[in-house]
C-alpha positions in Angstrom: 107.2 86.2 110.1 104.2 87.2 107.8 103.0 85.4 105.1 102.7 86.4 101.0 106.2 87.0 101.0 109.3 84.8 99.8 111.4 84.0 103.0 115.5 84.2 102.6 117.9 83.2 104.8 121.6 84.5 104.7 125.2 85.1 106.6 126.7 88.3 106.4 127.9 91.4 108.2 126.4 94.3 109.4 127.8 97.8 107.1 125.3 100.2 108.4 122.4 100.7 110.7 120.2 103.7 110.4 120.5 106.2 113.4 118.0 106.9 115.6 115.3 105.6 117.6 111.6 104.8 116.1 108.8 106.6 117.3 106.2 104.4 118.6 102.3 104.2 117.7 103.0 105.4 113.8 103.9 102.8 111.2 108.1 103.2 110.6 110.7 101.2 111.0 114.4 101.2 111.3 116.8 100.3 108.4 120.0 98.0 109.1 122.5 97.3 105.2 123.9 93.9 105.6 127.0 93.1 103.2 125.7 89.6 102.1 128.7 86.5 102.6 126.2 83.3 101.8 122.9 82.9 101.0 121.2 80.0 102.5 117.6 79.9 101.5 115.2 82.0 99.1 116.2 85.0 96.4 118.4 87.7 97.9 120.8 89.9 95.9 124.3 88.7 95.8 125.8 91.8 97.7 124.1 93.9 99.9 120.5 94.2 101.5 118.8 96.5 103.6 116.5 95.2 106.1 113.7 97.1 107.9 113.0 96.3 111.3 109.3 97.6 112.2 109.9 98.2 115.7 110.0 101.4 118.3 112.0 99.7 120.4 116.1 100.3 120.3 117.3 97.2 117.7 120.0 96.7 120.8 123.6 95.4 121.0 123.6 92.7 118.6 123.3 95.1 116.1 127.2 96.7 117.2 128.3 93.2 115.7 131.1 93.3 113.0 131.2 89.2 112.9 129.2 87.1 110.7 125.4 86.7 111.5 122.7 84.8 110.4 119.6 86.9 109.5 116.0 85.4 108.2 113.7 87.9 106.5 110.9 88.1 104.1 110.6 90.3 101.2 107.4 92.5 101.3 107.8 94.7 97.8 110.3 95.5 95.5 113.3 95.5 96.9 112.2 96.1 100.6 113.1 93.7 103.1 111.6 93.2 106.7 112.1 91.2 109.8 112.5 91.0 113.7 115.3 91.7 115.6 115.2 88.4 117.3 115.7 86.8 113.6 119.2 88.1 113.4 122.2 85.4 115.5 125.5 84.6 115.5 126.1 82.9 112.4 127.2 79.4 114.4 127.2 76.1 112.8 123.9 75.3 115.9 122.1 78.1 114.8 122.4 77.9 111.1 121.3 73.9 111.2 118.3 75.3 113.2 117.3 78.3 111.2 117.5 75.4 108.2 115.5 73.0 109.9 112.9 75.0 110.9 112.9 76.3 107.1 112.7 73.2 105.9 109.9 72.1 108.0 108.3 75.1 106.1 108.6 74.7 102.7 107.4 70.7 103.7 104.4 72.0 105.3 103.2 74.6 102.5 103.8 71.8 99.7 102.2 68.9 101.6 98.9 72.0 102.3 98.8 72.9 98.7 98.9 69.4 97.1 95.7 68.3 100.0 94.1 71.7 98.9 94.3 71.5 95.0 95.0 68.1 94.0 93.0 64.8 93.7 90.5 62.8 94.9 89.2 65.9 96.4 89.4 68.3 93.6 89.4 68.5 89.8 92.4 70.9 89.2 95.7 69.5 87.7 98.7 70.8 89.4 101.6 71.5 88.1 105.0 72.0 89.9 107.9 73.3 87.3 111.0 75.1 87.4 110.5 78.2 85.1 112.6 81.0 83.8 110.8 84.8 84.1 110.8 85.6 80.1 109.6 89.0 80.0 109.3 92.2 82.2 106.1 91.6 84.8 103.6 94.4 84.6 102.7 96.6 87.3 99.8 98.4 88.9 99.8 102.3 90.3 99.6 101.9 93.6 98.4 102.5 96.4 94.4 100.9 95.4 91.4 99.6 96.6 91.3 96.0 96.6 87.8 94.9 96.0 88.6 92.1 93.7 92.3 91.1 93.6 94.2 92.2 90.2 95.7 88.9 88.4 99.4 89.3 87.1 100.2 87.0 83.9 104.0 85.9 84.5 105.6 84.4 81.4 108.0 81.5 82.0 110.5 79.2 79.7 110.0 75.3 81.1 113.1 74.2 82.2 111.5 71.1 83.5 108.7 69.5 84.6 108.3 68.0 88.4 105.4 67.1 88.8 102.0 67.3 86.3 101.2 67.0 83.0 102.7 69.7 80.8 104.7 69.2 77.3 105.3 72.7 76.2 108.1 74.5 76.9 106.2 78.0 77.9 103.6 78.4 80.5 101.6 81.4 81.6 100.7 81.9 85.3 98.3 84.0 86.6 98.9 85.4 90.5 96.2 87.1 92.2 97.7 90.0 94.4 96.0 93.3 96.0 99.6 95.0 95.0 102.3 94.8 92.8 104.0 90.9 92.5 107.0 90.4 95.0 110.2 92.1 93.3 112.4 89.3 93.8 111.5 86.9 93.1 109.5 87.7 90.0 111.7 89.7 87.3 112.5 89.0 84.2 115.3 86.3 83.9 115.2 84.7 87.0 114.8 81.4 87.5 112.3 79.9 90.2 110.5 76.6 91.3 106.5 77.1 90.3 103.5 75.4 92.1 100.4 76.2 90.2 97.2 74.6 89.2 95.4 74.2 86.2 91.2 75.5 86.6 88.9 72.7 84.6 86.7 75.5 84.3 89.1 79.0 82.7 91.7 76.1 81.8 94.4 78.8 83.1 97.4 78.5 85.1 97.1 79.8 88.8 100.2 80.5 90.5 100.2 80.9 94.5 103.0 83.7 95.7 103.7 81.5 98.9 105.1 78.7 97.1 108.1 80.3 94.9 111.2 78.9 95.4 114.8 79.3 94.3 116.3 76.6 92.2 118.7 75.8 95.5 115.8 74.7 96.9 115.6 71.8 94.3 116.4 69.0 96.9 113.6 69.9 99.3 111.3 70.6 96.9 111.8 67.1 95.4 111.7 65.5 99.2 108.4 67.0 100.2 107.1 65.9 96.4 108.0 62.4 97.3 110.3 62.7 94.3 113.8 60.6 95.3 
């Protein structure tokens, strides 16, 4: 799956797929609306989502399913979902302990990286890892444009708490760097998110990294990979 997106993991059932085979060697995809039952990992809305599937290929017989399946996509702009055919099972108890494991694993990975990348001994930055409410509507960019120097997005947040840094106030800006408009979930006004950022020594500004947003379900892994028990 590509990166620079928020990964969500869900059960649900097939409603519609979009008719029609892709032609191949143009960029397109193929749209399939999933009626959302559970949602496992990540932000995903509470009812339906449509997935694109970036392939020419026929999406195949799996896709005629009307039982419950487990799907794992990425978001990749406001509202628009994509992912691989092969990341959409049976939603059985082996595959679901899998698809978390291997989840898991992730969001470990990522944290351990970015506390080795930003923290001490070898760097100055103070990180700061909270769980923040989205207080006002994010601004946006007309796109498409020519990144030459990426835009940075301040993203207004309420402290709900404080896991790990040194931070007493209650609000906190963050500043993202992106060549497009900020991921649409996560970041909207009102929802509520797990923040890694870092504090620059030199701007004394918040940074924010896109990769490492994380819903509040997430809590307990967040707080293992943290070493936080």
């Amino acid at each position: 799956m590509q990166r620079g997106g928020s990964p969500a993991l869900f059960v649900g059932r097939i409603a519609e797929v979009a008719p029609g085979r892709l032609p191949c060697g143009i960029p397109s995809h193929q749209s399939v609306t999933y009626s959302v039952k559970t949602v496992l990992f990540g932000f995903m809305p509470p009812d339906r989502v449509t997935v694109a599937y970036p392939k020419c290929d026929p999406l195949g017989t799996r896709f005629s399913s009307r039982a419950d399946v487990l799907v794992l996509t990425v978001i990749s702009g406001k509202d628009f979902w994509v992912s691989e055919k092969e990341l959409m099972l049976a939603a059985t108890a082996a595959n679901l302990r899998q698809a978390q494991t291997v989840l898991n694993a992730d969001l470990k990975n990522r944290i351990s990286r970015y506390m080795r990348y930003h923290g001490p001994p070898g760097h100055n930055n103070r990180v700061v890892v909270f769980e923040g409410i989205v207080r006002d509507p994010v601004p946006h960019i007309q796109e498409p444009i020519v990144c030459k120097e990426q835009p940075i997005f301040p993203v207004n947040y309420d402290v709900e708490q404080v896991l790990r840094g040194d931070w007493t106030e209650k609000k906190i800006v963050a500043h993202f760097g992106a060549c497009t408009n900020l991921p649409d979930p996560p970041i909207r006004a009102g929802q509520s998110m797990i923040v890694f950022a870092y504090v620059s020594p030199w701007r004394s500004q918040v940074y924010g990294d896109l990769d490492l947003l994380f819903a509040p379900e997430q809590m307990p892994q967040v707080k293992d990979a943290l070493g936080l028990h």
